[in-house]
C-alpha positions as a printed Julia matrix, in Angstrom:
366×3 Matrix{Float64}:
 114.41  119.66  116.17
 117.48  121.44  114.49
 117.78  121.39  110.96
 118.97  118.47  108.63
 117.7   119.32  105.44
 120.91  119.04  102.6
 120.94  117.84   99.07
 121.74  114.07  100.39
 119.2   114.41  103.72
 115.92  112.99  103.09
 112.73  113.91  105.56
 111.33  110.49  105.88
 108.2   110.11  108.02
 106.83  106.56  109.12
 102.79  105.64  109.6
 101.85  103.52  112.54
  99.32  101.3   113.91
  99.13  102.94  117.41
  96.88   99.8   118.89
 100.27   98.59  121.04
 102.5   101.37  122.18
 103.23  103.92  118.81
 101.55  107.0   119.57
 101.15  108.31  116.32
 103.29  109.3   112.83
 107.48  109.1   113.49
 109.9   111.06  111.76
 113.87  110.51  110.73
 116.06  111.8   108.37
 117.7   109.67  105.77
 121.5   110.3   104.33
 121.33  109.19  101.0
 125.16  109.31  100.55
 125.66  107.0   103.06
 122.44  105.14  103.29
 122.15  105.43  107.2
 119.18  107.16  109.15
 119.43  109.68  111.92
 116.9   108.25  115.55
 113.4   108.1   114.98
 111.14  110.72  117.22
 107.94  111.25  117.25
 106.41  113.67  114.7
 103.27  114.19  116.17
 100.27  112.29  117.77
  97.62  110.58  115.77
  94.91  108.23  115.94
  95.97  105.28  113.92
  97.78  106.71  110.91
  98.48  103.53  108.76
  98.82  105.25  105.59
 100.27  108.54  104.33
 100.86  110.59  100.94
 103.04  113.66  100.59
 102.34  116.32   98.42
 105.75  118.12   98.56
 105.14  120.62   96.34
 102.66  122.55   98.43
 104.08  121.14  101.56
 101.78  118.76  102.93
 101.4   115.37  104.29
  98.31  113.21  104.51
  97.35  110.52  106.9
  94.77  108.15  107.45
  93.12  107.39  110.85
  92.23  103.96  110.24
  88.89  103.64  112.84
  86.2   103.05  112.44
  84.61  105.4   114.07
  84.92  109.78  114.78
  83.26  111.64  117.28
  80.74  109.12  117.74
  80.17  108.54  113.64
  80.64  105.25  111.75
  83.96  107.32  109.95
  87.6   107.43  110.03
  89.24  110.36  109.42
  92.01  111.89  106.72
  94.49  114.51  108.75
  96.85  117.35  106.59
  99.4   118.43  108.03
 101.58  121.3   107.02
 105.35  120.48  106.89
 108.26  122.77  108.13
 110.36  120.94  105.34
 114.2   122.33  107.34
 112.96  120.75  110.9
 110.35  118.34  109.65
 108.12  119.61  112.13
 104.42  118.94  111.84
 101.18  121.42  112.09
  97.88  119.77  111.74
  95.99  121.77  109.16
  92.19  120.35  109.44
  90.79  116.91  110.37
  88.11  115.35  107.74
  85.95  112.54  107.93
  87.07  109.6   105.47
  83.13  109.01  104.11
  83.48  105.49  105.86
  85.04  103.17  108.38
  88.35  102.22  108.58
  90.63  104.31  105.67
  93.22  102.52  104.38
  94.81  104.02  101.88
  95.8   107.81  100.74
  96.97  109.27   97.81
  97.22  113.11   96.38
  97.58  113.78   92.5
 100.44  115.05   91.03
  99.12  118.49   90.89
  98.3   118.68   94.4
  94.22  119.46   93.56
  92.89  116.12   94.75
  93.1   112.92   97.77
  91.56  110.26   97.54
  91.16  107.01  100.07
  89.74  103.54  100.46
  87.25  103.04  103.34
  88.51   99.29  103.75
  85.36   97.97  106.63
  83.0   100.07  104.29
  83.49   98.86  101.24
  83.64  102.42   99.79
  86.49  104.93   98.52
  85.76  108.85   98.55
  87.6   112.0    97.28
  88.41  115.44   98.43
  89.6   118.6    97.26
  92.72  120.58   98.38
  91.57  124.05   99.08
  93.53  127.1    99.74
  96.22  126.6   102.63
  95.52  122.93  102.23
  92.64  122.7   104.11
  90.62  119.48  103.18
  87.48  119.5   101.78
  84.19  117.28  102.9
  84.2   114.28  100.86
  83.3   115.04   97.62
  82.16  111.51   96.13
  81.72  108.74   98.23
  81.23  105.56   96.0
  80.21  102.36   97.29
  81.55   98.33   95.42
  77.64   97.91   95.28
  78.58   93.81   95.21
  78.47   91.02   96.67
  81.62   89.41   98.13
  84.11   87.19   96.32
  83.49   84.83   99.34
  86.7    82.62   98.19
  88.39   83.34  101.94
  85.75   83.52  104.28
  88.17   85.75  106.41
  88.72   88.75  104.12
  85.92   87.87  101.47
  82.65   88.49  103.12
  81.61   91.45  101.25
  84.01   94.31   99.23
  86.65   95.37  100.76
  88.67   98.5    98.81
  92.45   98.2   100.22
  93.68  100.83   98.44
  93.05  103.85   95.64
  95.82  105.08   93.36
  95.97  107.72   90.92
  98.02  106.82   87.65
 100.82  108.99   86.61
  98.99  111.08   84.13
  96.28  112.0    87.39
  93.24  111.34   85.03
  92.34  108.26   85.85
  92.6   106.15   89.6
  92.35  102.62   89.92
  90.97  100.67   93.31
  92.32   97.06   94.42
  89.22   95.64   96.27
  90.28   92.31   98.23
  86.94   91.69   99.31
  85.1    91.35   95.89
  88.56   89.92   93.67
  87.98   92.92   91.47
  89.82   96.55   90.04
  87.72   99.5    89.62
  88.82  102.18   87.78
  87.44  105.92   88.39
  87.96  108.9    86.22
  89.01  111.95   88.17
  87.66  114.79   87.05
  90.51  117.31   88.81
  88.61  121.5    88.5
  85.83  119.56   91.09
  87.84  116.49   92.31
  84.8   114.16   91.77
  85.54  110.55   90.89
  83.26  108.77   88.51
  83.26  105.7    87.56
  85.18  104.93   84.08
  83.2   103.55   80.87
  86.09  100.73   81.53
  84.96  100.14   85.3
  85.29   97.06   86.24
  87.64   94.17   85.88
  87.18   90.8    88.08
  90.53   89.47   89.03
  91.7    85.44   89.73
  89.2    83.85   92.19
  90.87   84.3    96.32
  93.38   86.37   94.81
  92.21   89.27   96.77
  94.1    92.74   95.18
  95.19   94.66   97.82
  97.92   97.47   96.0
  98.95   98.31   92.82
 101.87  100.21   91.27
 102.6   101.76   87.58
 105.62  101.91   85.09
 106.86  104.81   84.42
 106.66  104.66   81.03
 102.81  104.82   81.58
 101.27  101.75   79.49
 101.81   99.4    82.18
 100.23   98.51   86.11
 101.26   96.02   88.7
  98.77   94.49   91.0
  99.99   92.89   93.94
  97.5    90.21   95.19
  96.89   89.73   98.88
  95.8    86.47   99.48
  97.21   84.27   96.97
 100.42   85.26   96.94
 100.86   86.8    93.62
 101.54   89.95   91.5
  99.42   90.23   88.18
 100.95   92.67   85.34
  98.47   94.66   83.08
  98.88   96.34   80.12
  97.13  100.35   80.6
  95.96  102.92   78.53
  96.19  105.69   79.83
  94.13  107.75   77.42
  90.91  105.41   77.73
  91.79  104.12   81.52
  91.61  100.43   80.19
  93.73   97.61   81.53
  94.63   94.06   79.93
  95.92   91.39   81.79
  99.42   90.16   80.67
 101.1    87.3    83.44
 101.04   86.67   86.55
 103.69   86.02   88.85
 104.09   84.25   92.19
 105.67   86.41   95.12
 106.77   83.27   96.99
 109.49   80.21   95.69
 107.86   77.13   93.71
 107.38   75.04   96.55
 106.68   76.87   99.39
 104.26   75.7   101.85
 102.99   78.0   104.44
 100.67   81.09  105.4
 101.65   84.1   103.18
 100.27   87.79  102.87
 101.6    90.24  100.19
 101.66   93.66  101.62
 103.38   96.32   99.49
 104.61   97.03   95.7
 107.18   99.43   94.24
 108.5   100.18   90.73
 111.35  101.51   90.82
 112.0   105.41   89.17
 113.93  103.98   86.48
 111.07  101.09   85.3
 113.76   98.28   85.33
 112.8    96.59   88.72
 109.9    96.02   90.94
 109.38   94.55   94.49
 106.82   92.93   96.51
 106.69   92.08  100.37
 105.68   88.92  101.49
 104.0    88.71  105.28
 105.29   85.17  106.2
 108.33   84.17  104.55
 109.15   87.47  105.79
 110.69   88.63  102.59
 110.79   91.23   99.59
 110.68   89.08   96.35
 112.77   90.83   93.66
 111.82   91.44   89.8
 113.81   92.68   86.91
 111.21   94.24   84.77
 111.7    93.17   80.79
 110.27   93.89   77.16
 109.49   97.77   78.8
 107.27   96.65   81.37
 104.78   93.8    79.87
 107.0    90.83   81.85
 108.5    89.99   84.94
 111.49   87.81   85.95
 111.75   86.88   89.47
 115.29   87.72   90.43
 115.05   85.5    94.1
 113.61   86.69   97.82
 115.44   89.1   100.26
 114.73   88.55  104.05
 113.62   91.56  106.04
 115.61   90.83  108.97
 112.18   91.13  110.76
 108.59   90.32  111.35
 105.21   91.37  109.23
 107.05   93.14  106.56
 103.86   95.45  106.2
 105.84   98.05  104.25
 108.75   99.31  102.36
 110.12  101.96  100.58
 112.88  103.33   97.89
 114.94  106.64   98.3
 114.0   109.64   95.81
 117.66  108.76   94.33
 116.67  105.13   93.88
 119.66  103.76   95.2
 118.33  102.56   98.47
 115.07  100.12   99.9
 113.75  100.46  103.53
 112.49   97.58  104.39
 110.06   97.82  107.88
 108.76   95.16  109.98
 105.33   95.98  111.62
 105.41   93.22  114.34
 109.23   93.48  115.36
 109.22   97.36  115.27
 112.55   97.87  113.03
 113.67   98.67  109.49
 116.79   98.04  107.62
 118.3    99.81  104.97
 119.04   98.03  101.54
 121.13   98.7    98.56
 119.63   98.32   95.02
 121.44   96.83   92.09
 119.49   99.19   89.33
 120.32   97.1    86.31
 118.31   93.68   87.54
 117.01   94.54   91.03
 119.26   92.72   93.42
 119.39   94.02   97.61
 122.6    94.14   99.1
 122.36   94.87  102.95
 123.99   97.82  104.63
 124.05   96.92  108.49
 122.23   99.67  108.78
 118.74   99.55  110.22
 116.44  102.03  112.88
 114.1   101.1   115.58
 110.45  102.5   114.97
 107.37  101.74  117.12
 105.09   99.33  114.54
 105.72  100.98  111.0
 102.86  100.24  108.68
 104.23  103.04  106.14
 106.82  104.68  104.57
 107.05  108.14  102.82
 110.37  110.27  102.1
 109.52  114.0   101.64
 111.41  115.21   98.79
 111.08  118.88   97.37
């Protein structure tokens, strides 16, 4: 692939679910000025990679392999790859077992020392350290939701399920959405050994069926979003980041006042400049819009934005914040979006790209 790579070209790369015909993680590149993307092609092969994290400063990108089982273990698996940042070609670094079945989720710290993931089927999440060359330790905690399920949806409910693990901004702390048990668990990190433990503030039990699946922070820091699976709902909590406590504020439906149907939140973003957030709703088919007040503690839903698809499983927003990407697992597109920064509002472009089953988005910016 020749190279793209300007000041308004973004490397964007696209996770999969590779159970119908994707064959692994997709690349395009994104023009920023113009809000348009290049074709997608095929980055490399890959075993299910649902989920990714970049860590752009040391040039790396992580993926899940969302199986449950490797080489004959009950494990997924986290890949690295290196990333030739001018051709955004890929080089698989090392393959790791996740420390459980089915990884979900993937995230690095900000100072590229840590990843950690959610073993969804285990009920688990685990950590590893970034070595030299970004080679990926063996996990280096594996903790276990030692509970019971919240049992509220019989589907999704039988036992804990973590969907996802997050660090905050400041990296010392990293809060879990479990959907299975309708709780948050918050871990501190401690970064020189990458070991999670869990936080004197550990546990906080969430609305009954509401079943957390992702979470996002303010930038400011004193605020986190939690965007509930399976009641259609996005609960805002006050954070302190020096004790890695969390108070719950509102909470917010993702759907209109009236609606009557099967829903499924997916995915939350803040946007860089803290004035709006989004959620994607997996029935409606639609990105409900907030413009974020009082410097983060409340929400004002600013109306619902169809996705021009099916299974809105993910979405994301340029590094110049002037553009969402909305992608449609079932119907295998994604269309481009322009943000109104001031209270939120989409505005579509036209412009849109055909990839194979996206389940993730992640722009690579240096």
């Amino acid at each position: 692939m020749s190279s793209k790579s300007t000041s308004s070209q973004f490397l964007t790369f696209f996770g999969t679910n590779t159970h119908g015909a994707s064959r692994g993680i997709y690349r395009a590149w994104f023009d920023a000025a113009q809000g348009t993307f290049s074709e997608t092609e095929l980055a490399i092969e890959a075993p299910n990679p649902t989920f990714l994290a970049t860590c752009s400063q040391r040039g790396l990108l992580f993926s899940t392999s969302e199986l449950p089982e490797t080489d004959g273990l009950p494990q997924g698996a986290l890949f690295v790859y290196a990333v030739t940042k001018e051709t955004g070609e890929l080089s698989l670094i090392k393959r790791t077992l996740s420390g459980g079945m089915n990884p979900s989720y993937v995230d690095c710290d900000s100072d590229g020392r840590t990843v950690i993931t959610s073993n969804i089927r285990s009920g688990s999440v685990a950590s590893f350290k970034i070595e030299t060359g970004g080679l990926l330790s063996n996990p280096v905690s594996v903790i276990h939701h030692d509970i019971g399920g919240a049992e509220k949806n019989s589907r999704f409910q039988d036992k804990p399920h973590p969907h996802s693990i997050r660090f905050d901004p400041s990296g010392r702390f990293a809060l879990a959405c479990d959907r299975g048990a309708d709780r948050l668990f918050i871990y501190r990190h401690e970064p020189e050994t990458s070991r999670l433990v869990p936080n004197d503030f550990y546990e906080v039990i969430t609305a009954s069926g509401s079943g957390p699946r992702h979470s996002g922070f303010h930038p400011n820091g004193q605020f986190v979003y939690v965007l509930n699976e399976l009641n259609s709902s996005v609960t805002v909590y006050g954070y302190d980041a020096v004790a890695g406590n969390i108070n719950e504020l509102e909470t917010v439906r993702t759907v209109p006042t009236g609606f009557v149907g099967e829903n499924m939140t997916a995915e939350i973003e803040v946007s860089a400049n803290g004035r709006c957030l989004y959620c994607s709703n997996r029935g409606p088919n639609s990105i409900a819009m907030f413009r974020i007040e009082e410097d983060g503690k409340h929400i004002e839903p600013q109306g619902h934005f169809g996705t021009r698809g099916d299974w809105p499983r993910t979405f994301g927003i340029d590094p110049t914040g002037a553009w969402l990407v909305a992608a449609n697992e079932k119907t295998s597109d994604a269309f481009v979006s322009r943000i109104n920064p001031e209270v939120g509002g989409l505005t579509p472009t036209g412009s849109g790209l055909a990839v194979i089953n996206p389940t993730c988005i992640r722009f690579f910016s240096s």
